[in-house]
N, C-alpha and C positions, 0 to 999 in steps of 0.2 A: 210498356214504355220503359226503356233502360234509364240507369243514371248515365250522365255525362263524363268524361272521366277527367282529370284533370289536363290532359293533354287539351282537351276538348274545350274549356270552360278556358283557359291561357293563351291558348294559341289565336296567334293574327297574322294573317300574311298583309305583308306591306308592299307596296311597292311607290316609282314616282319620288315625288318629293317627300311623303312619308317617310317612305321607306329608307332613304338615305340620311335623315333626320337620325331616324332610328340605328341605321350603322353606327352614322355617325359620334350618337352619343356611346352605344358600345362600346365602340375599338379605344374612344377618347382614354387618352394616357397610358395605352397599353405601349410599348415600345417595341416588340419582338414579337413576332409574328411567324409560323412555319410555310413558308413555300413547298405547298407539292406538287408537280409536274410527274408526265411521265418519262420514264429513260426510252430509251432508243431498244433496249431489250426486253420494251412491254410492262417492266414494274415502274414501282412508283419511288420516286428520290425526295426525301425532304431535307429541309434544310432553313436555319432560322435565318431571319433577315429582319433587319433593322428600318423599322417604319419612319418614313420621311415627315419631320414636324411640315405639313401644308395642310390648308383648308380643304375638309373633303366636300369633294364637288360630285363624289359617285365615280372619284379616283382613286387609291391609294397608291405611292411612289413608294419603290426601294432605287439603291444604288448595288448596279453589281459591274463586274469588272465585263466587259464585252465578248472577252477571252473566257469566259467562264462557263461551264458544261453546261449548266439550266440556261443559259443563253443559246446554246444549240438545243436546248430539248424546246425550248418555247417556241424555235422558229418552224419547228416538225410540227407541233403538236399548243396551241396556246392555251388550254384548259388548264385550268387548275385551281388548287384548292389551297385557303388561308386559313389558318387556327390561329384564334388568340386566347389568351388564359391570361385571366389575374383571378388566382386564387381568394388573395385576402378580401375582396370583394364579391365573387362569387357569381364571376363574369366567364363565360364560357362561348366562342363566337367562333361557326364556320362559317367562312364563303366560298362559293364558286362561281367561279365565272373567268373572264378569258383576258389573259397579261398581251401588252404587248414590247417591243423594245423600241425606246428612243431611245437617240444619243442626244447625247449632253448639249452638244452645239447644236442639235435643232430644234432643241426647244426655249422657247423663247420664255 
């Protein structure tokens, strides 16, 4: 019989209501967040973006201009990947999962 390793003894997949409980308390107060999508020639473009103060419901909001290149990578490709970092806390958070775009006037 092996030991367990700390990965093992720590780790919990969450999902549901938990699970965004759990985001939720994460991301809380982080404010910059990196978007990575992929480009149109295959690599990967990041770029920081500024998390919208709203209640997460298993959403996060940014604002970007419509005009804006990761707005034509999202509508190819809507994967993508979030990192947030607060060092002095000792908070480390990726997500994945898939953006999409609204516009401003249709969301109510």
């Amino acid at each position: 019989m092996s030991e367990k390793t700390d990965r093992e003894t720590t780790y919990e997949e969450l999902s549901g209501e938990a699970g965004k409980a759990k985001v939720s308390e994460l991301v809380k107060g982080i404010r910059i967040a990196m978007l990575t999508t992929l480009a149109r020639d295959g690599s990967v473009s990041s770029r920081p973006m500024a998390v919208q103060d709203e209640p997460f419901d298993g959403n996060l909001w940014f604002l970007t201009r419509v005009s804006s290149e990761k707005v034509d990578e999202l509508e190819e490709n809507s994967r993508v990947t979030l990192t947030f970092a607060e060092p002095k806390d000792a908070r480390f958070i990726t997500l994945k999962g898939s953006a999409s775009i609204r516009d401003r006037k249709s969301v109510v």
